[in-house]
N, C-alpha and C positions, 0 to 999 in steps of 0.2 A: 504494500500500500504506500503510495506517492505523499508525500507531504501534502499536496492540494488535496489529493482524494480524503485524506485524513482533514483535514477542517472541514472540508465538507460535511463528514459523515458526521463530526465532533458537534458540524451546526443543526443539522437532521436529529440527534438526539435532544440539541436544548431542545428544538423547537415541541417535539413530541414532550418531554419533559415540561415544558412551558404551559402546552396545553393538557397535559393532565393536570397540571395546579390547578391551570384557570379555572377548567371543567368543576374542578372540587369546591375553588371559592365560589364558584357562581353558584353550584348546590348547597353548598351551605350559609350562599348570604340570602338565598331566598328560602331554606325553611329559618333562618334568623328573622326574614322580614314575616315571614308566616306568624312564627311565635309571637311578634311583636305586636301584630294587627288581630292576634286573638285575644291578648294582654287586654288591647285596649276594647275590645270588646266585651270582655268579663267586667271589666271597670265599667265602662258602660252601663251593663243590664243590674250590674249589684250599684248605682246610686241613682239607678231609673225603679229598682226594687224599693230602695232605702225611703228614696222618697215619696212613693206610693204609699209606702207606709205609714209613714207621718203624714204625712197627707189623710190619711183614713182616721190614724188616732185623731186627727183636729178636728175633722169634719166629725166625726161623733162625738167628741167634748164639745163641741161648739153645737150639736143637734139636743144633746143633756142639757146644756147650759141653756138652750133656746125654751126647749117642754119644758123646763123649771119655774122660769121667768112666765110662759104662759100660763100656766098653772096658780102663780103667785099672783097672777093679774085678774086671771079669772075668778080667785077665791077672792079678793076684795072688792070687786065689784060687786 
């Protein structure tokens, strides 16, 4: 093997080398971005839950508070 043909062949293996890296970063930055966009999806649905729920305790303390108040208007009149 010639000196040329040897760099050649030396450039042929980065290159193949080069692109199995790629290959790997690229699959592993999109299940990275995968994880990332499900993260924020769990966040999501647990302070769209969170505040469903306080939302519900209010609206029924504030429906007690209402019947109490009518109640108390109703018996003095």
């Amino acid at each position: 093997m010639t000196n040329i043909e040897e760099k050649g062949y030396a450039e042929k293996v980065k290159f193949v080398r080069y692109n199995k890296y790629s290959d790997a970063v690229k699959k592993s930055n999109i299940a990275e971005f995968k994880s990332i966009i499900q993260m924020g999806q769990t966040a999501i649905e647990s302070i769209l839950f969170t505040n469903a729920g306080a939302a519900v305790a209010f609206f029924s303390s504030f429906y007690q508070q209402y019947e109490n108040f009518s109640r108390c208007k109703s018996e003095t009149a």
